[in-house]
DOKOL-959333 format. One record per residue (C-alpha): x negated, y negated, z negated. Coordinates in pm, 1 decimal, decimal comma. Layout:
<pts>
+----------+----------+----------+
:       c1 :       c2 :       c3 :
+----------+----------+----------+
:        X :        Y :        Z :
...
+----------+----------+----------+
</pts>
This chain:
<pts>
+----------+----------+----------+
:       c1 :       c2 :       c3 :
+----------+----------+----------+
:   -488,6 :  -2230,2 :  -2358,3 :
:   -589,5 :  -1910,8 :  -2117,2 :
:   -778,2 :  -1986,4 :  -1828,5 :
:   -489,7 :  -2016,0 :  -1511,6 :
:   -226,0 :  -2040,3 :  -1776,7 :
:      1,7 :  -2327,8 :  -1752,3 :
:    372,7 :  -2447,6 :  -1940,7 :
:    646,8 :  -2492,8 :  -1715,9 :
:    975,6 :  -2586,5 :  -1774,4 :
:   1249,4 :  -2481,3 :  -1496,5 :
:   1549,6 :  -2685,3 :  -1389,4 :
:   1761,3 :  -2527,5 :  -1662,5 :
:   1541,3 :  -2652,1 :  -1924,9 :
:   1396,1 :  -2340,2 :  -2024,5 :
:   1029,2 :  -2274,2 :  -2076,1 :
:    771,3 :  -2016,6 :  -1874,4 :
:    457,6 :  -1992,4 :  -1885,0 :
:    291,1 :  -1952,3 :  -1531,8 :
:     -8,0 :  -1759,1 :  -1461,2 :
:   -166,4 :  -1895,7 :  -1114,6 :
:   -541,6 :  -1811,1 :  -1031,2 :
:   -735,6 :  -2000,1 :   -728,5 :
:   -792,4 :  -1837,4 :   -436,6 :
:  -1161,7 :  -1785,3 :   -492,2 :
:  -1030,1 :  -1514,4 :   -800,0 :
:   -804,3 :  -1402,5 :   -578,4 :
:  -1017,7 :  -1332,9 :   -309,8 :
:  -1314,4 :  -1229,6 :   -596,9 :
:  -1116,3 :   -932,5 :   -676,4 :
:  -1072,4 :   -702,6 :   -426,7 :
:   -949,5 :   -381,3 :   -609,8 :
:   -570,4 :   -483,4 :   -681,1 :
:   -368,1 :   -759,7 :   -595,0 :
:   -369,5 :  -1068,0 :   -792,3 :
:   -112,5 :  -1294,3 :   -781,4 :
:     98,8 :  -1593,6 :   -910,3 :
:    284,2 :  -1498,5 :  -1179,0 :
:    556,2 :  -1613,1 :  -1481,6 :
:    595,8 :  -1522,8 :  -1795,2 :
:    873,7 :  -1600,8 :  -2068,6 :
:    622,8 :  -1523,3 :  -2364,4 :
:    277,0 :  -1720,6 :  -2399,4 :
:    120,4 :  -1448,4 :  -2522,4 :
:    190,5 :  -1197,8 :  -2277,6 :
:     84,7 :  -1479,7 :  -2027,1 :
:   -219,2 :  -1474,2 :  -2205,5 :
:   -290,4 :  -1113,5 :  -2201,6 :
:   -269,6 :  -1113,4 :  -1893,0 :
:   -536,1 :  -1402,8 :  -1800,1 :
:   -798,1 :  -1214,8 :  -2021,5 :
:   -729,6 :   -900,0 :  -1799,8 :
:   -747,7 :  -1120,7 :  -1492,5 :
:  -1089,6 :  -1326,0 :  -1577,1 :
:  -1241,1 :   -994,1 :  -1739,0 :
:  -1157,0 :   -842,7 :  -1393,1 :
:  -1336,7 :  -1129,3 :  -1168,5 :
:  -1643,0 :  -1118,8 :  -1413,1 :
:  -1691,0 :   -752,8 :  -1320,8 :
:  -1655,5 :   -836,3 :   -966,7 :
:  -1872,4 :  -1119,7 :   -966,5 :
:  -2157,8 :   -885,9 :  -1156,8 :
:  -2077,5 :   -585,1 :   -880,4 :
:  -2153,6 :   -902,2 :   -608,4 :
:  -2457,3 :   -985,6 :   -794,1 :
:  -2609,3 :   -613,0 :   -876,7 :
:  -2562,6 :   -560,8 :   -479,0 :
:  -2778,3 :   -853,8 :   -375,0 :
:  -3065,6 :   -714,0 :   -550,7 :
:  -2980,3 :   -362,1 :   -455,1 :
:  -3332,5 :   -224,0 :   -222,7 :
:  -3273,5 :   -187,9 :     96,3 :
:  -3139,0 :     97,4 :    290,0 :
:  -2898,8 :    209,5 :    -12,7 :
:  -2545,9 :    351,9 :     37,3 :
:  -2415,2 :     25,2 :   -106,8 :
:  -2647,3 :   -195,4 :    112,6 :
:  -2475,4 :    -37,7 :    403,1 :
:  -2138,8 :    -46,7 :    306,6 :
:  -2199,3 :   -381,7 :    239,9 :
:  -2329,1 :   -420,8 :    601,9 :
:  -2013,9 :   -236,6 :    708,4 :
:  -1800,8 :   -518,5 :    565,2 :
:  -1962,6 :   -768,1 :    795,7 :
:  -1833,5 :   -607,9 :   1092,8 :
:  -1537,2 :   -627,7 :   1278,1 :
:  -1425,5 :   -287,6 :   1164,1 :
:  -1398,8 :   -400,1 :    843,8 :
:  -1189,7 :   -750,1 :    911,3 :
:   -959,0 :   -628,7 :   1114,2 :
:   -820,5 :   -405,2 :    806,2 :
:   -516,0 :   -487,8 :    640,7 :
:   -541,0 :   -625,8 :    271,9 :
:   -389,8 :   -300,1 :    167,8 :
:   -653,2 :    -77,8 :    353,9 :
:   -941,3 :   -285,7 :    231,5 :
:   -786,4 :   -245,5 :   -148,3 :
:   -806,4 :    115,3 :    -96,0 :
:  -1123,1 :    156,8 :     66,9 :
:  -1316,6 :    -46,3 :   -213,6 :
:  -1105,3 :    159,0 :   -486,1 :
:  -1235,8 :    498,9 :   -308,6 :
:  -1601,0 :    327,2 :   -221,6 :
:  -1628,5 :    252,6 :   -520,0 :
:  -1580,2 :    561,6 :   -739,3 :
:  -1803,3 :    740,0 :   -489,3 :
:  -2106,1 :    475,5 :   -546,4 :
:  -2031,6 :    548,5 :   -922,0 :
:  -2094,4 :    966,0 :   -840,1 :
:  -2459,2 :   1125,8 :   -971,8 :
:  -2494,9 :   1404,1 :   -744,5 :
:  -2725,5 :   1707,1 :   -966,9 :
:  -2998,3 :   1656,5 :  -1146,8 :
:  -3096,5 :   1329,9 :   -925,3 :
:  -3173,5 :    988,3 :  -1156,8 :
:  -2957,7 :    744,2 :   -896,6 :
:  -2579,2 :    735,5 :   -835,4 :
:  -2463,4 :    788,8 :   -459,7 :
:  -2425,7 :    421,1 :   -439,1 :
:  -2809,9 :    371,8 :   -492,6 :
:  -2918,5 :    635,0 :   -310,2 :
:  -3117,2 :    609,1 :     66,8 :
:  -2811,7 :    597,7 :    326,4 :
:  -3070,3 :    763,8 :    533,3 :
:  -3130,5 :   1056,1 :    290,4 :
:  -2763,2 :   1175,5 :    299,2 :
:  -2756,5 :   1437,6 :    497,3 :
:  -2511,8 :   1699,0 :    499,2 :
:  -2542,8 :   1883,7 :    250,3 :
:  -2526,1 :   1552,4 :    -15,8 :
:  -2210,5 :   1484,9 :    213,9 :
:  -2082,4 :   1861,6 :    106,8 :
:  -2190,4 :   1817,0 :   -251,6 :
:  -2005,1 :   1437,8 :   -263,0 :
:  -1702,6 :   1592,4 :   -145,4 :
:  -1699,8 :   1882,8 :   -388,4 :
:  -1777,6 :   1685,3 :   -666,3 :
:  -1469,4 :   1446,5 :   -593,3 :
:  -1254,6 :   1775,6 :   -501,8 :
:  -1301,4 :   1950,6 :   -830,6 :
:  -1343,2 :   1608,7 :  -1065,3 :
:  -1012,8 :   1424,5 :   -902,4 :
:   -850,1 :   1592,5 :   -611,8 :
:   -848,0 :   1737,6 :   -292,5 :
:   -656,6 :   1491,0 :   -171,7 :
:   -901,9 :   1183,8 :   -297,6 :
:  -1200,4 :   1406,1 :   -178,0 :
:  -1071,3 :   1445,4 :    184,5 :
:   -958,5 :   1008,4 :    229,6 :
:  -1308,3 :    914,9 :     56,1 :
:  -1486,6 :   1104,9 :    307,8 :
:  -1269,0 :   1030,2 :    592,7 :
:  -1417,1 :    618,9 :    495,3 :
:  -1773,7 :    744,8 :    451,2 :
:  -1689,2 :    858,8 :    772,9 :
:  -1585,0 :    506,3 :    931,3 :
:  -1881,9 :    342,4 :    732,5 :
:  -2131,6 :    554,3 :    922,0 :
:  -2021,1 :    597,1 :   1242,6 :
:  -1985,8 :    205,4 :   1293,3 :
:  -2328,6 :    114,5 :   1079,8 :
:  -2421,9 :    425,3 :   1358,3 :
:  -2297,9 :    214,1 :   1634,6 :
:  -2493,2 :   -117,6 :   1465,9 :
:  -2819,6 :     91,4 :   1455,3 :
:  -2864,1 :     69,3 :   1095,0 :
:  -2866,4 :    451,4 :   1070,7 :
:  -2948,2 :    750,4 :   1337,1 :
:  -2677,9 :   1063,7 :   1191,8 :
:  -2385,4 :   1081,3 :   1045,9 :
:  -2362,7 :   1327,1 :    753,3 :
:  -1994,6 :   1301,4 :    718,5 :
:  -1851,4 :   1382,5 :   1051,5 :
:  -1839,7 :   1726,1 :   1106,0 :
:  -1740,4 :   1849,3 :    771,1 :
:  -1461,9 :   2069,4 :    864,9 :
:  -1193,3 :   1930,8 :    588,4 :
:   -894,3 :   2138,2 :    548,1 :
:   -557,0 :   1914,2 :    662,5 :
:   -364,0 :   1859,0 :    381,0 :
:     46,7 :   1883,1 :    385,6 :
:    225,4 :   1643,6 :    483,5 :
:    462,1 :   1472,8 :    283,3 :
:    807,2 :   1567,2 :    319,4 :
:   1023,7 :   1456,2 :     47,2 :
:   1320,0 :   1264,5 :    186,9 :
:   1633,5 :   1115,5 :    -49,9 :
:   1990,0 :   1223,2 :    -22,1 :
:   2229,5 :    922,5 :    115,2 :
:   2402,9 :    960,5 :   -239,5 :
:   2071,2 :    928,9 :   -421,5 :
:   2060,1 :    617,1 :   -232,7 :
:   2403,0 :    446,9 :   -320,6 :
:   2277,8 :    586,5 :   -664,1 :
:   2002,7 :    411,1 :   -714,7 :
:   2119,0 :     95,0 :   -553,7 :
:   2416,5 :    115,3 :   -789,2 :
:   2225,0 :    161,7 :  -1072,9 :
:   1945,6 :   -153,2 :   -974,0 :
:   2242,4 :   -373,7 :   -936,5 :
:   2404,5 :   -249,2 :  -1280,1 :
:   2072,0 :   -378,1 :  -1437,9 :
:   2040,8 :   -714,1 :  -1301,3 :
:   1818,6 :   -571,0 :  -1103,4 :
:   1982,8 :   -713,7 :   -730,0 :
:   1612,9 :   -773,9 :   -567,7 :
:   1476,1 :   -379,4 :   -586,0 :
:   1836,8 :   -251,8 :   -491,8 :
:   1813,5 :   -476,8 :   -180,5 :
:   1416,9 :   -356,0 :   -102,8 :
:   1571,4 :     -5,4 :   -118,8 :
:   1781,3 :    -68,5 :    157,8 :
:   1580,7 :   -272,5 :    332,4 :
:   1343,3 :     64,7 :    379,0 :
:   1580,6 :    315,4 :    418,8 :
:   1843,7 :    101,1 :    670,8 :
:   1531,0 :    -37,2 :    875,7 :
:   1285,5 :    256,5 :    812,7 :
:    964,1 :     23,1 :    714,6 :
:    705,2 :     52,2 :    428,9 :
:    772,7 :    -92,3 :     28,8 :
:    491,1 :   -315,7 :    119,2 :
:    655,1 :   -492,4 :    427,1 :
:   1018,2 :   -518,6 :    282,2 :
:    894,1 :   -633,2 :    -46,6 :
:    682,7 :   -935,2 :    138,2 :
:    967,8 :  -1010,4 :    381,0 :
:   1091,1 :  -1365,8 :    392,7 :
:   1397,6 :  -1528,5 :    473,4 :
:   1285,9 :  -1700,1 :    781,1 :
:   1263,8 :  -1354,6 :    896,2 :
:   1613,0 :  -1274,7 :    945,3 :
:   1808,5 :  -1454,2 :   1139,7 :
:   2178,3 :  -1391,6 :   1341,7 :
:   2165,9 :  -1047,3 :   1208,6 :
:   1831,3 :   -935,8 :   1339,9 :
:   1491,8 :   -892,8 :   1122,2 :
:   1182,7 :  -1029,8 :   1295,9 :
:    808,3 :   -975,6 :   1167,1 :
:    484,8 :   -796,8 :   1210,8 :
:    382,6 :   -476,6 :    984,4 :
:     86,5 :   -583,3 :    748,8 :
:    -95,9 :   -222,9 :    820,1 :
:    -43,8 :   -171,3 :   1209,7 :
:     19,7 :   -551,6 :   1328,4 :
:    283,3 :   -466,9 :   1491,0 :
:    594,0 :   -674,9 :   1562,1 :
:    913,2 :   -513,2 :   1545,7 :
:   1264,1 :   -674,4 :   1604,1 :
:   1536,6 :   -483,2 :   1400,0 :
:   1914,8 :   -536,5 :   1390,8 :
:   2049,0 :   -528,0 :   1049,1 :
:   2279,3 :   -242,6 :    938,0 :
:   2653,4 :   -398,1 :    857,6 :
:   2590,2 :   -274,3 :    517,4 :
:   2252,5 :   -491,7 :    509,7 :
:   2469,9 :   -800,7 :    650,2 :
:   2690,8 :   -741,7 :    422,2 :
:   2469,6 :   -723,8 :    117,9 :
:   2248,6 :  -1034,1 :    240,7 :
:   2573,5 :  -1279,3 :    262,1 :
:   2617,0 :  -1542,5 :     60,7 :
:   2230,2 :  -1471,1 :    -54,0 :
:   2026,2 :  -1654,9 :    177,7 :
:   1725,5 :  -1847,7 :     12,2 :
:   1496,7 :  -2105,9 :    136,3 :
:   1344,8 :  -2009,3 :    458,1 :
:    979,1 :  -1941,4 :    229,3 :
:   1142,2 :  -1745,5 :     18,0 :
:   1102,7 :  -1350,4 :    -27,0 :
:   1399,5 :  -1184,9 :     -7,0 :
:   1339,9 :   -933,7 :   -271,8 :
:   1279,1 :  -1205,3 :   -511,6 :
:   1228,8 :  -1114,3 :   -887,3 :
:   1489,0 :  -1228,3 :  -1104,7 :
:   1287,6 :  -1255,2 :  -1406,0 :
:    985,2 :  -1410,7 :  -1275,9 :
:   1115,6 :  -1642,4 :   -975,2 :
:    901,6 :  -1501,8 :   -700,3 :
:    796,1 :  -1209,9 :   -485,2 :
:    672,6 :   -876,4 :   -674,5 :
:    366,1 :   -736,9 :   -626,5 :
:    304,4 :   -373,9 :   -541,8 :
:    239,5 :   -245,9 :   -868,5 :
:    539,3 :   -460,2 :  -1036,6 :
:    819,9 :   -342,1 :   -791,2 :
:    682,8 :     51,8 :   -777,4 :
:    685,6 :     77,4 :  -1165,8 :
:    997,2 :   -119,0 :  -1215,9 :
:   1175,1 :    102,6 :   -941,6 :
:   1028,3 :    412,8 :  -1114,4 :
:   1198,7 :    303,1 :  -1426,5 :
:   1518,8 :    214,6 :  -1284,6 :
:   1476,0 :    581,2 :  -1080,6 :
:   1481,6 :    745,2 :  -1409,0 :
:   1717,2 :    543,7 :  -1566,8 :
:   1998,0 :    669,6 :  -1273,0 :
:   1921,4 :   1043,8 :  -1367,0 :
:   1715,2 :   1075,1 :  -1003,3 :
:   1465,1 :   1315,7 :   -951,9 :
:   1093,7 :   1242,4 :  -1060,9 :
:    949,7 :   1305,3 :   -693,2 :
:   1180,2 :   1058,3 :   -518,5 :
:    954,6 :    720,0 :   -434,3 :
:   1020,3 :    389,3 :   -241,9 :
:    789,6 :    506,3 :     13,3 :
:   1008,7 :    818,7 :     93,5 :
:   1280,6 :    585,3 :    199,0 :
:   1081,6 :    488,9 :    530,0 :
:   1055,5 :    888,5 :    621,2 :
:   1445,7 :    969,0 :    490,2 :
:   1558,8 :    663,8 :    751,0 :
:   1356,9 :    794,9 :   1024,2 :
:   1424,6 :   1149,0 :   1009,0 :
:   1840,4 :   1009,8 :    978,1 :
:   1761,0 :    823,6 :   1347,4 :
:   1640,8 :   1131,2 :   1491,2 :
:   1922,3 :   1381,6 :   1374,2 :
:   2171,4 :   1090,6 :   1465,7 :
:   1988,4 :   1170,8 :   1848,0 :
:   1797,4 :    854,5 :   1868,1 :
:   1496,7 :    892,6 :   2130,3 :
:   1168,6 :    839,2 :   2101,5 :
:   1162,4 :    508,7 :   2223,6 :
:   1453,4 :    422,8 :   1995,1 :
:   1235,7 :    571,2 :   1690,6 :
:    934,4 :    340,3 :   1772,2 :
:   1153,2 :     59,3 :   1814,3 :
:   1247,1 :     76,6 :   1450,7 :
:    941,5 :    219,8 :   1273,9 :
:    660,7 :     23,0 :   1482,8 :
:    473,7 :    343,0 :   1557,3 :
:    281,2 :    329,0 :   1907,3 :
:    281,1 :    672,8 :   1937,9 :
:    493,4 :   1022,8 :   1889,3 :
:    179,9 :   1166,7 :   1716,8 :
:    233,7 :    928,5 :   1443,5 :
:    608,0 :    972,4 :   1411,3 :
:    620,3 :   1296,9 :   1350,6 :
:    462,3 :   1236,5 :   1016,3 :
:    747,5 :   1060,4 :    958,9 :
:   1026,2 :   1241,9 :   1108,1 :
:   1070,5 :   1563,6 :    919,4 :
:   1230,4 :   1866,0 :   1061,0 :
:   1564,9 :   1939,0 :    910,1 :
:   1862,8 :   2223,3 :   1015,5 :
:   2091,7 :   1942,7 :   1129,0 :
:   1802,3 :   1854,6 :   1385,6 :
:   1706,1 :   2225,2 :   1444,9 :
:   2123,3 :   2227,8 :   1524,5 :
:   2097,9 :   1936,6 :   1772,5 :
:   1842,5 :   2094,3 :   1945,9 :
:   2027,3 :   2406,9 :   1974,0 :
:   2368,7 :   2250,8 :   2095,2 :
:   2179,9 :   2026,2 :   2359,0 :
:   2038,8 :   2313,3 :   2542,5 :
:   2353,7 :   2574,8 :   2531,3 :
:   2635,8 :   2309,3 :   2450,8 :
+----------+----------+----------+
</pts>
């Protein structure tokens, strides 16, 4: 048998095969999320531990290769940087991403120079490696990868700055162009579409996660960890995993509606897989809700994550207020929101009407 594999059998008598880790693999692997998870095929179970244990045994070399790293390196730093309270007080999410984006940058040989970035001096980056880092990540991935990898070398330095571990930061006057925004936001009918369509395939759990970000405007992650015990007398209570925030939310009447006659056990996530019997993670829901996108003839661009943005920019053309806005969406502050409230002719209309209506 695979290591973390075990036989169940559920209360109807059939058999899965349940893929459960201990938290120190859990914890061991910091680039994606690894959870408890079911299978109805042994082998795929299996497949999946060999991924799993292959992953922690890389992890457990990186953790060992750092240790010996010499002092003063890039990697020796960051590694300081992850002792601080900067680094604690991230979310699980943000710490996923910044060791995904640290990582590939430690990996970077900069010229003709015989160590990567990640062995390199921290105090012989000066600006111009800093330039040369983010060009190399610009033309070999993206603009978009080069700018939020520098914007964490960024963080890394000016706290270790703050700590005394080094005098300058390379990365903080570097000029990078902003980037456009987002602004991709779903039609209501492309909604009921795609909720219609989820439902159609047995698929009642990403239909309801759909709503649950468009009707309360909140993030895929949030809704798709949300638990029964957080609604209660038609009314959603919890704190965003990213901000820490604690928002109070009354259900739509076509959320009540949807939730009746659903309720689980208090522990239970509301979005609940049907085929494995617990909550999805990230990269399970996304792809599955990608497939059942396509599979209702919606465009390729549209994304969970564009639900949270569609619902907020619906508030504000509805006339909500600022206050009203941050309510919903947790955000402390209008600089914030309007990333997430898009400008649209029906707002542009309101505007117009207020002033010479």
């Amino acid at each position: 048998m695979a290591k973390y594999v075990q036989r169940r059998q559920k209360v109807d008598g059939s058999v899965v095969w349940a893929f459960n880790p201990p938290a120190y693999v859990r914890e061991t692997i910091t680039d994606c999320e690894i959870s408890y998870v079911q299978f109805e095929d042994r082998i795929d179970a299996e497949e999946h531990s060999k991924t799993v244990v292959q992953m922690f045994k890389d992890a457990k070399n990186a953790e060992r290769k750092e240790v010996h790293l010499p002092i003063g390196s890039v990697m020796s730093l960051v590694g300081s940087y992850k002792r601080t309270n900067a680094w604690s007080s991230l979310s699980d999410n943000s710490k996923r991403t910044y060791n995904q984006l640290l990582k590939a940058a430690f990996d970077v040989r900069l010229g003709q120079s015989n160590k990567t970035f990640g062995e390199m001096n921290a105090k012989n980056v000066s600006p111009m490696i800093a330039e040369a880092l983010y060009s190399h990540l610009k033309e070999s991935v993206s603009e978009h990868r080069a700018n939020h990898t520098i914007k964490v070398l960024r963080r890394v330095w000016q706290v270790c700055k703050r700590k005394s571990l080094v005098r300058h930061n390379p990365f903080r006057e570097m000029g990078l162009r902003s980037l456009p925004e987002r602004i991709v936001l779903w039609e209501p009918q492309q909604v009921e579409t795609f909720i219609s369509y989820a439902d159609e395939q047995g698929y009642w759990s990403i239909g309801t996660l759909a709503l649950l970000c468009y009707d309360l405007c909140q993030r895929p992650g949030d809704m798709r960890q949300l638990l029964w015990q957080s609604y209660k007398d038609g009314h959603f209570d919890f704190v965003q995993e990213k901000t820490k925030v604690r928002v109070t939310i009354p259900a739509s009447p076509r959320l009540i509606e949807r939730l009746e006659g659903r309720q689980g056990t208090p522990s239970d996530p509301i979005c609940m897989s049907e085929h494995l019997g617990h909550a999805y993670d990230r990269y399970a829901a996304y792809k599955l809700a990608a497939r059942l996108r396509k599979g209702a003839g919606l465009p390729d661009e549209l994304q969970l994550r564009d639900l949270r943005r569609t619902g907020a920019t619906e508030m504000a053309e509805a006339g909500c207020t600022e206050d009203e806005l941050r309510s919903v969406t947790g955000h402390k502050g209008r600089g914030v929101l309007n990333t997430y409230v898009r400008p649209t002719r029906k707002l542009a209309q309101g505007g117009i009407s207020k002033r010479f209506g």
